[in-house]
Phi, psi and omega in degrees: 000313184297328172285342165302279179325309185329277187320296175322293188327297225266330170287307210291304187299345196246353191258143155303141218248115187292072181325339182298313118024264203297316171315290184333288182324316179264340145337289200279351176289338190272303176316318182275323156324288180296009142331276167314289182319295202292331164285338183292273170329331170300290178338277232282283195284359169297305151340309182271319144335282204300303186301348172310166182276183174316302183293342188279344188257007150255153202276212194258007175256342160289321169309326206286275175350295203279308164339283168339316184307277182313330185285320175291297195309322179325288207309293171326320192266316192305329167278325184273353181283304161322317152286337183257069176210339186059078198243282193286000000 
């Protein structure tokens, strides 16, 4: 087996050696790193996404909403404190 591998060593080494090849190769070896990187960063800001608070993950017309909400609910207990107080 080991004379075997030998003789492949002894083909390669006798062929001219392409750089274009070779470019090509680490071209596309470089494409695929960044690749990996760039699924890293997704992970990663999917991630950060998730740890937001409540208010950082709704948009802004749901905050609208949910303000609107609350301002009436203010309003609603303050007219019912006002009734039972005979205020009104």
């Amino acid at each position: 087996m080991a004379e075997e591998n030998y003789e492949l060593e002894d083909e390669t080494l006798s062929e001219p050696f392409d750089f274009e090849d070779e470019f090509d190769r680490l071209r596309q070896k470089t494409a695929r790193t960044s690749a990996v990187y760039d699924e890293m960063e997704l992970e990663e800001e999917l991630e950060m996404e998730e740890n937001r608070s409540f208010f950082g993950r709704i948009s802004a017309g749901q905050r609208l909403i949910l303000l609107l909400l609350l301002l009436v609910d203010i309003v609603v207990i303050a007219v019912g404190f006002m009734a039972i107080f005979n205020v009104i």
